[in-house]
C-alpha positions as CSV (number, residue, x, y, z in Angstrom):
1,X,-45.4,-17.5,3.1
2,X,-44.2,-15.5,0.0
3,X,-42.5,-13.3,2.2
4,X,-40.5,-16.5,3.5
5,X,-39.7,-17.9,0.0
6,X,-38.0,-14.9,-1.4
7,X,-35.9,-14.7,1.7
8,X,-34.9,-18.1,1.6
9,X,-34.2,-17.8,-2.4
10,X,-32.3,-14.7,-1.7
11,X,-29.7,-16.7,1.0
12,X,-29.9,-19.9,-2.1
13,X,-28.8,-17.2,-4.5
14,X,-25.9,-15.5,-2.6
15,X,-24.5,-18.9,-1.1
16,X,-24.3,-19.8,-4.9
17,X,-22.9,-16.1,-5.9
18,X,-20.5,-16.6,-3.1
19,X,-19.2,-20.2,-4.3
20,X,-19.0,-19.5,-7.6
21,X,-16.8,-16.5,-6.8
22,X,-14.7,-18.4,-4.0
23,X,-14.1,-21.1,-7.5
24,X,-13.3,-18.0,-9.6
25,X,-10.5,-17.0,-6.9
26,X,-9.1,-20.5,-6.3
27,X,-8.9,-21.5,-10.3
28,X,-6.5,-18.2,-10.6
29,X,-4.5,-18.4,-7.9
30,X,-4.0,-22.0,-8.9
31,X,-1.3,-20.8,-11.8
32,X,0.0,-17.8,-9.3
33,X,-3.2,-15.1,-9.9
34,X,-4.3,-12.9,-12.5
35,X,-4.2,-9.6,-10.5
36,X,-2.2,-6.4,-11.6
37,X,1.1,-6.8,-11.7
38,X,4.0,-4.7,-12.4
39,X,5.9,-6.3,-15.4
40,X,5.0,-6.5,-19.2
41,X,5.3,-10.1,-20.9
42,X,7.2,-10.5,-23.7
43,X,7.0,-13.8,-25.7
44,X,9.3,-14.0,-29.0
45,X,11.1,-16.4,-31.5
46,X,14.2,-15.5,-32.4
47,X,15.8,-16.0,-36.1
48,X,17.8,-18.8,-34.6
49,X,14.3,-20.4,-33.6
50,X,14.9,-20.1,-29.5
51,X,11.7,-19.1,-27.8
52,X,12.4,-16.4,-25.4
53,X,9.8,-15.6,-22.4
54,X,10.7,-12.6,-21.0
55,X,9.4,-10.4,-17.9
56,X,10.3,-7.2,-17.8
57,X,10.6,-4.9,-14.6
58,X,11.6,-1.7,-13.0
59,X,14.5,-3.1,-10.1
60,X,12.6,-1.8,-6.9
61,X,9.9,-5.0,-8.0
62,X,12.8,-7.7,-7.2
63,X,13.8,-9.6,-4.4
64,X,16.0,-12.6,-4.4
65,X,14.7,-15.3,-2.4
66,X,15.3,-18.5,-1.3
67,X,13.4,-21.9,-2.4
68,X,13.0,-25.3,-1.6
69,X,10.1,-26.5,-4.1
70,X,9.7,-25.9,-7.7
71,X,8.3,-22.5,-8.7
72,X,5.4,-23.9,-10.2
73,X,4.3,-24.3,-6.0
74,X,4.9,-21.1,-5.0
75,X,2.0,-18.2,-5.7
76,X,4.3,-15.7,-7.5
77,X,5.7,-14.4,-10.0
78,X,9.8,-14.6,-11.0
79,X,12.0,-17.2,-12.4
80,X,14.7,-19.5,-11.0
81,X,17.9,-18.0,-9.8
82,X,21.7,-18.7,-9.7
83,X,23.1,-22.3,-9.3
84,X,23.0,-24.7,-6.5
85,X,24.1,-28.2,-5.3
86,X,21.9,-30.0,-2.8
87,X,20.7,-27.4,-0.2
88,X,23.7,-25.2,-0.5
89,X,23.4,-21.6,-3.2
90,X,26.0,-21.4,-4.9
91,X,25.8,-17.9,-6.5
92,X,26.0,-14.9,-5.0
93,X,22.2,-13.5,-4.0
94,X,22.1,-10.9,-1.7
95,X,19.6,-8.2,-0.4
96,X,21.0,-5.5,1.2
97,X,24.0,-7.4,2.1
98,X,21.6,-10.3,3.7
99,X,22.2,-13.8,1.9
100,X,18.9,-15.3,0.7
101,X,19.8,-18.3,2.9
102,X,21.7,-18.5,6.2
103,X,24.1,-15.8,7.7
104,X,26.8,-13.7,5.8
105,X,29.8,-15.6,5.3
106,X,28.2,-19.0,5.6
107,X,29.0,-21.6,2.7
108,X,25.6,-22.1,0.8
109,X,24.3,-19.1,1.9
110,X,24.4,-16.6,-1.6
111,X,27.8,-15.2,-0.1
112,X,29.9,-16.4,-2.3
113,X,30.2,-17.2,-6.2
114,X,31.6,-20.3,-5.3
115,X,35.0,-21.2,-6.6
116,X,35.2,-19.0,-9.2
117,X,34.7,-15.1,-10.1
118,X,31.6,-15.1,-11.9
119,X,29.6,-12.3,-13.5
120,X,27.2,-10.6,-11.0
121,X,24.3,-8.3,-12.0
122,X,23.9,-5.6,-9.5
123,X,21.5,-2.8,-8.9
124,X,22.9,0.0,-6.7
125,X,19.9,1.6,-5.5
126,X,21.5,4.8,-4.2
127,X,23.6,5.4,-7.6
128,X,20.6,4.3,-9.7
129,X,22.4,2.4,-11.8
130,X,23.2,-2.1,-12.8
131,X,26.5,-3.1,-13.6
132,X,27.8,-6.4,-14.1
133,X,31.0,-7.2,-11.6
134,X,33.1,-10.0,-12.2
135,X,34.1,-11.6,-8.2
136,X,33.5,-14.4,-5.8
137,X,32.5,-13.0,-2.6
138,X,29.9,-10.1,-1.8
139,X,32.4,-7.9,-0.3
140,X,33.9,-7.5,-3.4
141,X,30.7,-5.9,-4.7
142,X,31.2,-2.1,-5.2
143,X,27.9,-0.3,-4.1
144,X,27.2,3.6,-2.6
145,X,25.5,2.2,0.4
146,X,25.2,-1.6,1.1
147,X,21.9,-1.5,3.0
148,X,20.3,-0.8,-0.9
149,X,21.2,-2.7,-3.6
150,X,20.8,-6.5,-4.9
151,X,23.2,-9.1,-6.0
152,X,22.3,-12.1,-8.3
153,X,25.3,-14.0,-9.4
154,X,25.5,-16.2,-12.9
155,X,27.8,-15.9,-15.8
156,X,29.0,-13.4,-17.8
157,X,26.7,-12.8,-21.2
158,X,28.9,-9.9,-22.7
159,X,26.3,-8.2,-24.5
160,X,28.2,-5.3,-25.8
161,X,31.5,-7.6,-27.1
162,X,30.9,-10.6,-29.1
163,X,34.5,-11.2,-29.0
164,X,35.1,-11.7,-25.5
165,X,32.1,-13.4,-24.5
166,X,33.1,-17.1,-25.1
167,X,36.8,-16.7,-23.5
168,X,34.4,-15.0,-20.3
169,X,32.0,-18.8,-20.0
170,X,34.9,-20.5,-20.2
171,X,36.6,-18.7,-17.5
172,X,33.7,-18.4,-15.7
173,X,32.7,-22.2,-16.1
174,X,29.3,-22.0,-17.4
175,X,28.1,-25.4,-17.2
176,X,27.2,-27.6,-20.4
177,X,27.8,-24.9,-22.9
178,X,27.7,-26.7,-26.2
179,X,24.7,-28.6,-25.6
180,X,21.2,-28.3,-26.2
181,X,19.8,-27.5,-23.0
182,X,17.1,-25.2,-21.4
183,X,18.5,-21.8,-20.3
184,X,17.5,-19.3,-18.4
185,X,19.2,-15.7,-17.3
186,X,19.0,-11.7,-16.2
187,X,19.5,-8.9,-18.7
188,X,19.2,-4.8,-17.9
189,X,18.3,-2.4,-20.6
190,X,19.7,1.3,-21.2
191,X,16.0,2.5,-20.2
192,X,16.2,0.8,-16.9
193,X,14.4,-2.0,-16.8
194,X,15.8,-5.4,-15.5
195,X,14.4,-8.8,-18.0
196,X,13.9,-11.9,-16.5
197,X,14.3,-14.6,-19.4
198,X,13.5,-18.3,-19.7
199,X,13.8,-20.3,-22.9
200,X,11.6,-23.8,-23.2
201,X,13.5,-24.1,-26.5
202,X,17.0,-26.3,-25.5
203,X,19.9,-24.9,-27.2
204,X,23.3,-24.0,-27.1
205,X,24.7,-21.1,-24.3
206,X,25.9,-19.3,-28.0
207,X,22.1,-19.5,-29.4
208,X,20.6,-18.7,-26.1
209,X,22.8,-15.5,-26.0
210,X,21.8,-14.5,-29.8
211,X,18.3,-14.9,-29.2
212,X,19.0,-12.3,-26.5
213,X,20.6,-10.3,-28.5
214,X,18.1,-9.8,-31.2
215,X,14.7,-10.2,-29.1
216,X,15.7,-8.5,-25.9
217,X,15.3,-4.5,-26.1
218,X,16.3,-4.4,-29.4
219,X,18.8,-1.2,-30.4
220,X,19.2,-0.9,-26.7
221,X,22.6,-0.8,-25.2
222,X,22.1,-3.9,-22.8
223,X,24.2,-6.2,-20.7
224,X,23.2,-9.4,-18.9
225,X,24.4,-13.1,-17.1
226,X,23.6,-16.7,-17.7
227,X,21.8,-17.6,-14.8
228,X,21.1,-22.0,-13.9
229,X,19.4,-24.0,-17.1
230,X,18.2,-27.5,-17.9
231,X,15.2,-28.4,-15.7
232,X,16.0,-25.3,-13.6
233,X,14.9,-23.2,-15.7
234,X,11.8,-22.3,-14.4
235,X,8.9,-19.3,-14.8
236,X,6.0,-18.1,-13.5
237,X,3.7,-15.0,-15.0
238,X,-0.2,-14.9,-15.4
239,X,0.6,-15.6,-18.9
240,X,2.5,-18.5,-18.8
241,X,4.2,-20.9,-16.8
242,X,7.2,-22.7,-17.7
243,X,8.1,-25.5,-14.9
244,X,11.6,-26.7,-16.4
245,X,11.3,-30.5,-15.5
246,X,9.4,-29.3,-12.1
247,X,13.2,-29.8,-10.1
248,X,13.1,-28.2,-6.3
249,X,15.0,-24.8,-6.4
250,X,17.4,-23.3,-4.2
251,X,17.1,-19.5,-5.0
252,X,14.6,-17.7,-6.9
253,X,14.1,-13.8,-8.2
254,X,10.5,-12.8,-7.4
255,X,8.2,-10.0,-8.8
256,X,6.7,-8.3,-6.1
C-alpha cells in the first residue's frame, strides 16, 4: 500500500514538475525567448532626449527576410526593414543576390530601390567589409562574389559629413523628414559590428540622426541608413519589445 502511494505521488509530482516547466517555456517564448543570443542590448537617451534601442551584432547573425504580420508575432529577434507599399518591398533586400520576396527582377520583390537611388548598407562577405552604395537596382551593388553578401536599402544617414547629409534625404526622399515621428535604421561601426536601432521617442529625421551620432559607438568611425519609421518601426529582443503601432511588415532584418 505504501509502496503504491509513493509511486503514485511520484507520477503527481513529475506531471506537476513537467507543467510548471512546459508554463516556464510558453511565458518566454511568448515575447520571442530568453535563450542565448548573439547580440548585446543597448538602451540610451541621447542629449536631445531620443531614446535609442539598439542591438548590436557581428554581420554573419543577419538575414533579411520577408513579413506579412507585425514583428511582435513572429518568435525572433530583429527590427523592421526598408519601406513598402501594400504587398510590394520597396527597398532593396537581398541575400546572396535572392530578393527576400519573389524572383530577381520582379517589382516588389527587394530588387530595386524603387524610383530613386537610395543609400544601401552592404556587407561583402568575401572582402570583409560594409559600405554604403548609393543605386536603385541590385546589379548595381559592387561585391567580390555575389553568392555572399547582403543588401538592405533605406536612406542615406552620412555619419562622417554633417554637411551633406540633409542635401542626401532630400535627394533620396526620405519620407516625412521634419516631423515628429518614430524612426528606425542600420548603422556599422569601425570594429565590425552592424546596430540595429529603433527609437519609441517621435522626432525629427535630424534628431534621430544626432542621437545616433552621440549614443551609437561613440568615437567610432561609423556610417549608417534611415530605414522605414512611424508605426513601422518595430523591435524585438529579450529585453524589450517595441511594436510601433503593431502595423503588418513587408521585410524584416532578423538575428539569427
Amino acid at each position: 500500500m505504501l509502496k503504491t502511494e509513493l509511486h503514485r505521488l511520484g507520477i503527481a509530482t513529475a506531471s506537476a514538475l513537467a507543467i510548471t516547466f512546459c508554463i516556464v517555456i510558453m511565458l518566454l517564448w511568448g515575447r520571442t525567448n530568453l535563450l542565448p543570443h548573439p547580440y548585446t542590448y543597448h538602451e540610451i537617451e541621447a542629449r536631445n532626449g531620443v531614446k535609442v534601442h539598439a542591438l548590436a551584432v557581428k554581420p554573419e547573425h543577419i538575414e533579411l527576410r520577408a513579413a506579412d504580420k507585425p514583428l511582435s508575432e513572429y518568435h525572433l529577434y530583429g527590427i523592421n526593414g526598408g519601406f513598402f507599399y501594400e504587398d510590394s518591398v520597396l527597398n532593396i533586400a537581398v541575400n546572396d543576390d535572392i530578393p527576400v520576396k519573389g524572383t530577381a527582377g520582379e517589382f516588389g520583390s527587394g530588387w530595386f530601390n524603387t524610383k530613386y537611388d537610395r543609400g544601401t548598407l552592404v556587407w561583402d562577405e568575401s572582402a570583409s567589409r560594409f559600405s554604403i552604395q548609393v543605386v536603385s537596382t541590385v546589379e548595381e551593388i559592387e561585391v567580390m562574389d555575389r553568392s555572399h553578401y547582403f543588401a538592405q536599402g533605406g536612406v542615406s544617414m552620412n555619419l562622417q559629413n554633417d554637411d551633406l547629409w540633409s542635401a542626401a534625404i532630400e535627394r533620396e526622399h526620405l519620407p516625412n523628414p521634419d516631423e515628429q515621428r518614430l524612426r528606425s535604421g542600420l548603422v556599422y561601426d569601425d570594429s565590425g559590428k552592424l546596430w540595429l536601432i529603433v527609437t519609441p521617442t517621435r522626432c525629427t529625421a535630424a534628431e534621430f540622426r544626432d542621437a545616433v551620432q552621440s549614443t551609437i559607438a561613440p568615437g567610432s568611425e561609423k556610417e549608417g541608413i534611415f530605414l522605414d519609421g512611424d508605426g513601422s518601426s518595430q523591435l524585438n529582443a529579450a529585453e524589450i519589445m517595441l511594436p510601433g503601432d503593431s502595423r503588418d511588415l513587408k521585410q524584416i532584418i532578423v538575428i539569427k
